[in-house]
N, C-alpha and C positions, 0 to 999 in steps of 0.2 A: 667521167660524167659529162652530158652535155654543157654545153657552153650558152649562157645566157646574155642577152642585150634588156639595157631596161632604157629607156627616154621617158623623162621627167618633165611634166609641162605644167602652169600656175604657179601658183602661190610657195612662199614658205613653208606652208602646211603639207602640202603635199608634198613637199623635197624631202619631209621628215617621214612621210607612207612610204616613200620608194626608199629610204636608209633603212627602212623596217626591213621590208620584201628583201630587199638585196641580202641583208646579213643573215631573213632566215634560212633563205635558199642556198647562202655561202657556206652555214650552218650544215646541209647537209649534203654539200661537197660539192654542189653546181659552181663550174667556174664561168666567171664574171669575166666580160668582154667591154670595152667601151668602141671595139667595132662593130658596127652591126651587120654589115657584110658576113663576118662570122660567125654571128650569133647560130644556133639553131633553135634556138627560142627563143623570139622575143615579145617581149611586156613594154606597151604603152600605159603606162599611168596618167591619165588624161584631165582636164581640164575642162568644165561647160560653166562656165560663170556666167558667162555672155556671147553675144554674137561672133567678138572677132577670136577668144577662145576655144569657141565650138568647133568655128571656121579651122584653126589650127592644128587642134585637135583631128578634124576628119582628115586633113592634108599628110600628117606624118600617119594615121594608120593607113592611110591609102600607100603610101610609100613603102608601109611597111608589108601590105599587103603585093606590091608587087615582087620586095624580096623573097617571097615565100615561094611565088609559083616562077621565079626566074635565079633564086638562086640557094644559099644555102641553109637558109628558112625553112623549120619544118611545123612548129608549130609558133601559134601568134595569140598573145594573150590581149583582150583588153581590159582595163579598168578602170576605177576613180570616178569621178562628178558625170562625166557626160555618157560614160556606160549607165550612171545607177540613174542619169536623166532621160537617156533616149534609148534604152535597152533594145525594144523591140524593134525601131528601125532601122539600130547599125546590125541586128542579126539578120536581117531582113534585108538589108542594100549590101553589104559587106560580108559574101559567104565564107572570104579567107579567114574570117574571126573562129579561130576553136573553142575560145571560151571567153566570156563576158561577167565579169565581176565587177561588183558598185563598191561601195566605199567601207561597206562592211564585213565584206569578204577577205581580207588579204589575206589572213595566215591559213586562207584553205589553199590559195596557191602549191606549197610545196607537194602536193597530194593531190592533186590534178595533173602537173605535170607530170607524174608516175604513169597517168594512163594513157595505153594504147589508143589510137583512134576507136578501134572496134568495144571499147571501153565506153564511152562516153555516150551517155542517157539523152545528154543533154547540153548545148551550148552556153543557155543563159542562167547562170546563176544570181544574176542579182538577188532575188525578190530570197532567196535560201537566209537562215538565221542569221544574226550577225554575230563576228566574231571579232577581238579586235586584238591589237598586240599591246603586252603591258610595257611602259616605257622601262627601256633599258633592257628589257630582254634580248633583243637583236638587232645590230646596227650597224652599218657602213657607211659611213658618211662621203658625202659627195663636195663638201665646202671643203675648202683649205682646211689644213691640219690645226689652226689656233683660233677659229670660230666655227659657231657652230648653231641652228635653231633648236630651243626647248619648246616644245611643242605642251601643253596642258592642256587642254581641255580639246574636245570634239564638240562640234553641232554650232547651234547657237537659237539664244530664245526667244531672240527679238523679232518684230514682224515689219521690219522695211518692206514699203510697197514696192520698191525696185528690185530685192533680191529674193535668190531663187535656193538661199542655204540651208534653211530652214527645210526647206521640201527634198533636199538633199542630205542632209546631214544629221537631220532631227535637232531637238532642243538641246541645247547647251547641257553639257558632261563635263565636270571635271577628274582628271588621274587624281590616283591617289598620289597623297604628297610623299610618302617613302619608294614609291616606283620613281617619281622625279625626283628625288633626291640619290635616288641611286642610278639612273643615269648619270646626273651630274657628275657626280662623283665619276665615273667610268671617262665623260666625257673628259674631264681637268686630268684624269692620270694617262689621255693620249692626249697629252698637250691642249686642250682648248682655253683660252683664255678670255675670250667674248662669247659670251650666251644671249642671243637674242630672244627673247623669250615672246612666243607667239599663240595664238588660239583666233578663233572666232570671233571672241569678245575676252579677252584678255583679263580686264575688270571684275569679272564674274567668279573669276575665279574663287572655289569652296562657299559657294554659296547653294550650290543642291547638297555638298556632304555637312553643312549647316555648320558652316565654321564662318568666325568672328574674323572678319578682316584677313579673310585668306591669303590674298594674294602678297600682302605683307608677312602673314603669316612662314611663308616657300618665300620669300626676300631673306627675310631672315635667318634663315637654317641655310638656303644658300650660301650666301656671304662665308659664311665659315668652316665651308669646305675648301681645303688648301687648295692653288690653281686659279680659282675664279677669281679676276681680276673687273672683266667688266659687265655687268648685266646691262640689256638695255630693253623696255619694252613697247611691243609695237603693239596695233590691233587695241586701242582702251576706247571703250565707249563711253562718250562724257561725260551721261546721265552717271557712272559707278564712279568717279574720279572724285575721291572723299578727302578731308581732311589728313583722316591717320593715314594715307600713301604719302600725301604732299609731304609730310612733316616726314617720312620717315626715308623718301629721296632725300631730301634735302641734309639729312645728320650723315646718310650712309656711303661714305666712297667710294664703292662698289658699286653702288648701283646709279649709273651713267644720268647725268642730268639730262635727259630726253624722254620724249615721253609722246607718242604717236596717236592722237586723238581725229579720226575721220568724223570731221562736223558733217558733210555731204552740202550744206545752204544754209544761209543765216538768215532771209528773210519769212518771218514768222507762217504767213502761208503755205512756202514750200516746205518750208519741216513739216507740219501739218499735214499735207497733201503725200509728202513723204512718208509720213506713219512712224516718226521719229518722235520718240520720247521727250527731247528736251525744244525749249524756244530761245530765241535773240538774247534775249535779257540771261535768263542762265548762266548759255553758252559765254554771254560776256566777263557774267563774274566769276565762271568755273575758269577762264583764262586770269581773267586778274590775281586770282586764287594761286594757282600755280608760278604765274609770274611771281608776288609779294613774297611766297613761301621758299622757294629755290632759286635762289642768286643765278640769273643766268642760262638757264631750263631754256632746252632748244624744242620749239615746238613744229610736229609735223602733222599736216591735215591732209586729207583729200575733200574734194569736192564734184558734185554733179551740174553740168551745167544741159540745156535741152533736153529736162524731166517736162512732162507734159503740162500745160499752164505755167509754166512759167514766162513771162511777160519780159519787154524790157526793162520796164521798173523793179521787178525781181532778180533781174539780172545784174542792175546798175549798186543795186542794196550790196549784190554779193560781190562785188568789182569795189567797192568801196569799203566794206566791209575787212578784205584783204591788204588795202592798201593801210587802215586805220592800224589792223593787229599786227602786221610785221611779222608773219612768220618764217621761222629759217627755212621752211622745206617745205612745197604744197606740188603732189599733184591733180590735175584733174583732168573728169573721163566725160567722154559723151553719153549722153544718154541712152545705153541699150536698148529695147522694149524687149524684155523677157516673157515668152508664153512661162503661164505657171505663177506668175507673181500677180499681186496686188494690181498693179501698175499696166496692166498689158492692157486690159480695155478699158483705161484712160482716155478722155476724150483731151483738146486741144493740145494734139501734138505738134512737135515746136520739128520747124525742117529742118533735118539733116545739116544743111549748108550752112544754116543760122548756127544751130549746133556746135559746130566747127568751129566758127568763125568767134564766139564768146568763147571757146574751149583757148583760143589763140590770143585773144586782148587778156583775158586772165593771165595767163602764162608769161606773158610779157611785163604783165604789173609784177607780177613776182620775181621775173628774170632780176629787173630793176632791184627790186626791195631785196633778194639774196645777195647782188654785185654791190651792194652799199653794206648790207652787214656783213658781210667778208673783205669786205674794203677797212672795216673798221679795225678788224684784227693785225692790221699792220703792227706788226714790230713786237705783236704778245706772244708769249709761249706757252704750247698747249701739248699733253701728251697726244703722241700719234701712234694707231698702230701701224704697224710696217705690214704694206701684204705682200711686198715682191716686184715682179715685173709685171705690165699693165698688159692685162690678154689681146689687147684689140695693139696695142703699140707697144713695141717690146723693148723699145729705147726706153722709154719713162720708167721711175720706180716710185707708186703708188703706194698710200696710204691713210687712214681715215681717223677722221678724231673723234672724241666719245659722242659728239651732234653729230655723227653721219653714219646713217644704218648702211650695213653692206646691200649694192645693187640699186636702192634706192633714191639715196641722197649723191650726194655733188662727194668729191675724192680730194686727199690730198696730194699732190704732186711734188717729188721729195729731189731737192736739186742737190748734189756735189757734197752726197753723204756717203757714210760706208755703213748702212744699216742689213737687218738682216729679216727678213721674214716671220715675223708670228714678235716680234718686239716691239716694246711700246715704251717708246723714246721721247724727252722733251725737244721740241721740236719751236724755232721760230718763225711766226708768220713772216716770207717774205712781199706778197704779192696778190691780189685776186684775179682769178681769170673764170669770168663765166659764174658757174654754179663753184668751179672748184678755187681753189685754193693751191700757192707754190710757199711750200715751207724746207727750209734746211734743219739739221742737228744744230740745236743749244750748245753751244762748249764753254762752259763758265771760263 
């Protein structure tokens, strides 16, 4: 069989579309390549959230387009967010595309690539029915062998005036909860030991299959499949973040005291202006809430800074706002202006440069506020897992504590140990450096 290349670009979400694609095409015998020189197929799974995604996005299929007509490339598949956003221009700018699939399409791949050139009707499939894979049918994963992302739910139902997922993805879908529990399962018996558990809106979860406290619900049945050791969950929208979760983090071992809440702004206009569900006051006591409930609960946010109207006094709320709540982890983005969204012909846009430039005083209040609470951990002990040698520096041996989602957050940096990869050791803080942290093995 031919030989396949797949490049994976965005989010989470989609590292868990492209473990789909790859296992169902491994499935029916195409071998997998992670050189693409060799490929003679290859699939870009793309990414259009925003400007500098799109941007990236067009960069590697233009690459990939020259592989084709200079080397051993014969056919090039696109798909994901920016095929099912900009279908008829990349067919239209970009003739090396054979075939164009949106985020609905993937399990028609294996059955495309069957045909012939002189086969093919048609380039663009996006707009064609949708079809989707049920979780744990077919998977290859691309993380390390002892984590791994649960993907639940598709779409999302919310209507932020800045995003574009909605027009992309459609309204919030939850898996059923025996397809993800039978993943699970699959994933703990090839070793997985951390499940970050992700979607759109993560909170939502079982609330179109009209279930009570879904997402506790799949907590539950989790946990007690042998192997699962850590859940962690990213992607929660504030406005769902209830009592019965807090109370049932906080009894359950398993499931990692973190808990990843994107507020975007806390001064009452721009949430408003935003088209975000919750205000200031809320957002404060749904943090108090979590704080009082979970000893400890490491909280990560993002935020937007040069959304349109926003002022420097809306800027100054949200600089202080961050310095008041302390949180362990924040990042923040500039402001895109997406065609297609709410938000695009917004008037009083804030300059690029301005942009920036609060994108950089924020990040510094937080550099601060991270290097003091990892300063504090001096001398406590905390499980780490162990992930190995550090990709960018092959001296270090890296590894992360139940507050640090992979890729995201700050790392731990593991001095004059003899650990081993995919284990989760007590470990003593020695030191803070930066975002990360230098910890050795505990040896009572």
């Amino acid at each position: 069989m031919k030989k396949i290349g797949m490049i994976s670009l965005g989010c989470p979400k989609n590292t868990v579309d492209t473990e789909n694609v790859l296992g169902d095409l491994s499935a029916q015998g195409y071998e997998l390549t992670t050189d693409n020189e060799e490929a003679e197929i290859l699939i870009i799974n793309t990414c259009g959230f925003i400007e500098a995604s799109t941007k990236e996005s067009i960069d590697v299929i233009l690459e990939a387009a020259e592989l084709k007509n200079s080397g051993k490339c014969k056919k090039l598949v696109v798909t994901g967010c920016l095929a099912e956003r900009y279908d008829e221009a990349l067919i239209e700018e970009i003739p090396e595309i054979d075939h164009l699939l949106g985020v609905k399409q993937y399990p028609q791949l294996k059955n495309l690539l069957e045909l012939e050139p002189d086969q093919v009707s048609r380039r663009n499939l996006v707009h064609d029915p949708a079809e989707y894979f049920e979780p744990g049918s077919h998977r290859i994963r691309t993380t390390p062998f002892y984590t791994a992302y649960l993907k639940i739910g598709e779409g999302c139902s919310n209507k932020c005036a800045f995003c574009i997922i909605p027009k992309m993805r459609g309204n919030f879908r939850s898996f059923p909860m025996e397809s993800l529990l039978n993943e699970t399962r699959q994933l703990a018996e090839q070793g997985v030991r951390e499940f970050n558990v992700v979607s759109q809106d993560t909170t939502m979860y079982g609330i179109d299959l009209r279930m009570k406290n879904g997402l506790v619900t799949l907590l539950k049945a989790m946990v007690e499949i042998p192997g699962v050791d850590w859940i962690r969950l990213l992607y929660c929208y504030p406005t769902f973040i209830d009592r019965a979760l807090m109370e049932y983090m906080a009894e359950e071992g398993k499931v990692c005291n973190y808990i990843d809440v994107p507020l975007q702004h806390s001064h009452d206009f721009m949430l408003k202006y935003m088209k975000r569900q919750e205000r200031e006051a809320g957002v404060r006591d749904m943090l108090c809430q979590l704080r009082d409930t979970i000893p400890g609960v490491a909280l990560r946010t993002t935020f937007i800074v040069g959304f349109p109207g926003e002022t420097e006094e809306h800027f100054n709320h949200l600089n202080r706002f961050v310095e008041e709540q302390e949180f362990d982890h924040v990042g923040v983005f500039v402001y895109s202006n997406e065609e297609g969204t709410t938000a695009y012909n917004y008037p009083e846009s804030v300059p690029r440069q301005v942009a920036e430039e609060r994108r950089d005083i924020l990040m510094e209040t937080q550099r601060k506020i991270t290097f003091r609470r990892n300063s504090a951990m001096v001398g406590q002990i905390h499980p780490v897992l162990v992930e190995g040698q550090d990709a960018d520096e092959d001296y270090l041996v890296t590894g992360r504590l139940a507050s640090q989602a992979p890729e995201i957050d700050g790392q731990v940096i593991i001095e004059e140990s003899d650990v081993q990869p995919g284990e989760i050791v007590p470990m003593r803080i020695q030191r803070a450096a930066g975002y990360d942290i230098i910890a050795k093995l505990h040896q009572p």
